[in-house]
N, C-alpha and C positions, 0 to 999 in steps of 0.2 A: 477473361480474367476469372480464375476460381477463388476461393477463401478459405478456410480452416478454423473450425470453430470447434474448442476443448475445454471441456467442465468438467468439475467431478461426476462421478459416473453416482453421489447418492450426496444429495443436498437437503439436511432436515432443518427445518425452520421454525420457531415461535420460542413461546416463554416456556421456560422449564425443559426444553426439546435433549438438554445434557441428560436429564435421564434415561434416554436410549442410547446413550453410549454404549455402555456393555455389551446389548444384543448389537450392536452394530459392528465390536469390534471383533465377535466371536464370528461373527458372517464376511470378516475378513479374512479369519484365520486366525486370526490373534490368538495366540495365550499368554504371551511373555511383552509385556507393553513398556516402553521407554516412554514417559511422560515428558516434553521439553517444555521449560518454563522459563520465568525468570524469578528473582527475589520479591519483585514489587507484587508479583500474583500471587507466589507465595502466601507473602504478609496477610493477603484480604483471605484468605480462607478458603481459594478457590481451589486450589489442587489435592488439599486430602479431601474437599466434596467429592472429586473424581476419585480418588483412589479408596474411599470407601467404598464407593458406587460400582468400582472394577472389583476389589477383593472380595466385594461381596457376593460377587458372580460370580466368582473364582476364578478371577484373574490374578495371575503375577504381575505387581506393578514397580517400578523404581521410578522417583524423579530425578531429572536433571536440573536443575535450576540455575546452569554459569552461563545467561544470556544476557548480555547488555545491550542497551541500544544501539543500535546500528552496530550490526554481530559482526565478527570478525574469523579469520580463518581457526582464530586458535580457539574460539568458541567452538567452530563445527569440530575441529578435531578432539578438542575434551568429549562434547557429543559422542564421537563415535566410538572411543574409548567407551566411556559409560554404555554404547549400546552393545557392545563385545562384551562389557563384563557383566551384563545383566541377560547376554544372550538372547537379546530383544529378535522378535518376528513381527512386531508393532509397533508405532511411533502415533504419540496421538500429540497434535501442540496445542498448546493455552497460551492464550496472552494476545498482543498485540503482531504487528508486523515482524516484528523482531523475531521473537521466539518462532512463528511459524516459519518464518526464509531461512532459518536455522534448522530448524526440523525437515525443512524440504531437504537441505542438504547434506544432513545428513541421515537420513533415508536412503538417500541413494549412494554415497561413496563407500560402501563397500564393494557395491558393483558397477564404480567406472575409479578408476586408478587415480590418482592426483600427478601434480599441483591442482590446485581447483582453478589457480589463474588458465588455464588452459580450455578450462567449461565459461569463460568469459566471453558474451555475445550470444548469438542465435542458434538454436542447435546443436550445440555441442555437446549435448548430453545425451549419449545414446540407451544402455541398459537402463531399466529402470530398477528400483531399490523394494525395499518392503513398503506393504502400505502404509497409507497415511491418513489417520484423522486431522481435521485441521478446527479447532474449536477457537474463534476471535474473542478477545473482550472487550474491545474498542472500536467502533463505528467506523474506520477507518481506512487501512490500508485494501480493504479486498484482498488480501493475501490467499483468505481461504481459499478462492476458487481462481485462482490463477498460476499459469505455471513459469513465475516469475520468481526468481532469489536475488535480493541484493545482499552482498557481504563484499567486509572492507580486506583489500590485501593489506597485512600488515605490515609491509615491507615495503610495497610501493606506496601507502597512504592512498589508495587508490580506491573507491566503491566500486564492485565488480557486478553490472547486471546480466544474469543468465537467464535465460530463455530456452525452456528446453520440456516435452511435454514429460519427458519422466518426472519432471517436479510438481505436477500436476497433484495436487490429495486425493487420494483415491475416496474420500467422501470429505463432507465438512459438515459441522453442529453448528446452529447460527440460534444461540437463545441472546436476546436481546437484553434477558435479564442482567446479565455478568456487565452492561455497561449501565448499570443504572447507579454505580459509585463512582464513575469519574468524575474529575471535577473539573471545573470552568476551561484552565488552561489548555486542560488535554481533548475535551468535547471541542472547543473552538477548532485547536488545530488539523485533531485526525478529521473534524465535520468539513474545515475546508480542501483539507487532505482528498478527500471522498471525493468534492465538486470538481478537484480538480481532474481526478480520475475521467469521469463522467464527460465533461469539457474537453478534456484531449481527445479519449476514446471518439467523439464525434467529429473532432476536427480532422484527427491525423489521417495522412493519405492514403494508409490504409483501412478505413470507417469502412463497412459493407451494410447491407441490407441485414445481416445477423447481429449485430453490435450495434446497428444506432436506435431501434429502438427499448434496448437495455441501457444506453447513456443516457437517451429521453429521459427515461424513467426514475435514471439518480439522479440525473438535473434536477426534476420536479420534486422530488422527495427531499433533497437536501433545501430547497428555495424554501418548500414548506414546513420543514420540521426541526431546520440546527437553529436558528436563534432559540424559539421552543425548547428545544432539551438545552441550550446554556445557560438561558434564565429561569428556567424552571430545572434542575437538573430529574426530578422524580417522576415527570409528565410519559408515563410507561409508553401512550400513544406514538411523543416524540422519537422515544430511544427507540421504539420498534421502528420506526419510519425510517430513521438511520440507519441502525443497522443493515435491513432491507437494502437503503442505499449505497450503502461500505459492499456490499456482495456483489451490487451488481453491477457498480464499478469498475470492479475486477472482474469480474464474465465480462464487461464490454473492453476495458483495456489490452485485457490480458492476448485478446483477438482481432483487435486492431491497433494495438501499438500506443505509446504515450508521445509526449513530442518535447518541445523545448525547456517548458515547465520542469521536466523530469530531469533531462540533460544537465541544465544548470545547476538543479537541485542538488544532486549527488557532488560535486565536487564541494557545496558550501556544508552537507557533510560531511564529508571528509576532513577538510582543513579545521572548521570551527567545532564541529560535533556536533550541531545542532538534531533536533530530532526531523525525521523526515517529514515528520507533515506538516511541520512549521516552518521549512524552506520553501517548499513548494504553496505555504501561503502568501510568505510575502513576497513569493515572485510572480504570482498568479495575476494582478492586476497587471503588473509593467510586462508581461512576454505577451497577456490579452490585449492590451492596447498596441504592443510591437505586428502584430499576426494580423488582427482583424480586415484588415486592408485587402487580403490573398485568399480570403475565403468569407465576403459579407454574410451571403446569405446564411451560412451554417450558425455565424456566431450572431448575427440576426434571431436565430432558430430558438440560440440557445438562452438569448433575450426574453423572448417571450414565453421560453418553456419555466422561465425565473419568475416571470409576470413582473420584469424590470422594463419592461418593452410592448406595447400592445401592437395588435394586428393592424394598425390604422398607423402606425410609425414604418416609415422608411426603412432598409437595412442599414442604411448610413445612419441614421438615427440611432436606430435600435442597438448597432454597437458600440455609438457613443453612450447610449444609457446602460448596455452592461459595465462596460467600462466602470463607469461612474456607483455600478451595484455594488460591482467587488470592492472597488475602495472601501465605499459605506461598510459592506460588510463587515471586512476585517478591521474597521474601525469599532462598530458596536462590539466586534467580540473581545474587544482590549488585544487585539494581534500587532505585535510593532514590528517597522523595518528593520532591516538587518541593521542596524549600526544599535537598535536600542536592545539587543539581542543580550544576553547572557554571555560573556569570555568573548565578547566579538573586539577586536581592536583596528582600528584605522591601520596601524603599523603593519597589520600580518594579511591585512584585506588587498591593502595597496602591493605587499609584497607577493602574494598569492593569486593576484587577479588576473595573471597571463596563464599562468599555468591552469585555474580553473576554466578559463575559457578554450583551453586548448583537450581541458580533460571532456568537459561540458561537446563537445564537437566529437572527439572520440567515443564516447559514450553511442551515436548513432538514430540515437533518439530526437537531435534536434532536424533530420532527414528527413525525419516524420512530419514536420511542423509545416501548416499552409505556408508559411513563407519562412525559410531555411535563411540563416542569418550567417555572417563570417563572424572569425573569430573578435575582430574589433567592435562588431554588432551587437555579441554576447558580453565584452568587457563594457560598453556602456549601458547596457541593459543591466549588469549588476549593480554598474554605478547610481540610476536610478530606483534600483530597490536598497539602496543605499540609506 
């Protein structure tokens, strides 16, 4: 059995680290930059910091700012308009998951033709596009160092996850600082966002000797530093501990695949719009306690790497006590089930809930998971994250 293991080829990390953009973009090639954002990064002030930081180097810079959450095909195609009419040779992204899975895409669709439904699943992206910076503001997704895009078809309501190393950032800026103004709602969800990363990456069937111990490593980071940055939001210690953990989440995922958690996730964005890292929480406890059965030992592992589990506890134990973590957790962080969700209705849940289990299954990602569930498996598994 071989493996395949793809990062950015130039990872800078700490506080302040966006100051080296410039030199970094000109060591790209850069001179003509497409900046992809969105309105909320906007608003905080973060993108003329860059674009002072670039003109003052003498760079040519334009923002794009039409990215919404959970980005959509007509999002990457305004994108790449704007990167033709700005004559972009660079693409740098700010913001959370969103804006960077938008900027992976379009970076590269000048040089692989559409529909994008077509780059849907593993590999299908072959040319790669211009480079890419990928700067996060949120502790989150791992977006920056993975070569993963989700984007919704607008047509089939569909979230479309691609896999393909062209999407890969050709580097990423990780300054912890840009997440030291989130607030409670959003630190909770991307922080358990992140664990959950970290948790698949080690579970899913294909975990290797390269990836688990980069999950290790966000497991422990997130066990000890997100309640810390929720209650405390200014605890610089914390936010670096996450973000650190947001990164390497995605280096461990992005190389051994996510699993069930993921699968279901995306279709309960889709129908309700929720943001991603708030599905993936509250379904994080109910698919952990569905799983643990098909692989003790690992989620055993990932017990005590929490310090919800000690060495001297069984693996049956120990994955009854994580079980019992996550709950806690996403209780202390105010994270509610889906029914206590924003726009969620009983009426469009009960009507949507075949077809999400059938999207959830197509998706490929719950293949991943120690114990692969039917589609009737996954419709009461939503029910109890109900």
């Amino acid at each position: 059995m071989s493996y395949r293991l793809d990062l950015p080829a130039t990872i800078i990390y700490g506080g302040d680290s966006r100051e080296q953009l410039p030199a970094l973009a000109k060591q790209l090639g850069g001179s003509r930059v497409l900046l992809v954002t969105d309105p909320g990064v906007v608003a905080l002030g973060f993108a003329d910091d860059l674009v002072r930081l670039m003109t003052a180097a003498g760079l040519s810079v334009a923002i794009f700012d039409e990215i919404q959450p959970d980005p959509t095909d007509l999002n990457v195609a305004a994108g790449v308009e704007a990167l033709k009419k700005h004559h972009a040779d660079l693409v740098v992204a700010l913001g959370g998951g969103s804006p960077i899975d938008a900027a992976k895409v379009i970076a590269i669709s000048q040089a692989n033709a559409g529909p994008l439904s077509k780059y849907m699943g593993l590999h299908k992206i072959v040319n790669p596009g211009i480079p890419l910076i990928a700067m996060p503001t949120t502790a989150g997704t791992g977006s920056e160092a993975t070569k993963v895009a989700v984007i919704t078809d607008t047509e089939s309501n569909v979230k479309m996850m691609m896999l393909s190393a062209p999407l890969l950032p050709s580097a990423a800026i990780v300054d912890y600082t840009y997440s030291m103004g989130m607030p409670k709602p959003l630190t909770a969800a991307v922080g358990v966002d992140t664990l959950t990363h970290g948790i698949e990456a080690y579970v899913s069937r294909k975990a290797n000797a390269m990836t688990d111990p980069l999950a290790l490593s966000c497991i422990r980071l997130v066990g000890q530093h997100l309640e810390t940055a929720w209650n405390d939001p200014d605890n610089r210690l914390a936010r670096e501990g996450m973000m650190l953990a947001a990164t390497q989440g995605g280096m461990a995922f992005a190389n051994s695949s996510v699993c069930l958690v993921h699968g279901m996730s995306r279709p309960i964005g889709a129908v309700f719009h929720l943001p991603h890292g708030l599905s993936n929480a509250i379904l994080l406890p109910t698919v952990t306690d569905y799983s643990t059965s098909a692989s003790p030992d690992r989620y055993a592992a990932i017990a005590r790497a929490l310090n919800a589990a000690s060495d001297e506890d069984s693996d049956e134990t120990a994955c009854t006590k994580l079980v019992a973590w996550l709950e806690r957790l996403n209780r202390s962080l105010d994270l509610p089930k889906l029914s206590g969700c924003k726009g969620v209705t009983s009426q469009v849940f009960e009507a949507q809930i075949g077809k999400m289990a059938i999207d959830a299954l197509a998706s490929g990602s719950p293949d991943n998971n120690p114990r692969v569930p039917e589609a009737d498996e996954i419709i009461e598994l939503y029910r109890k994250s109900w």
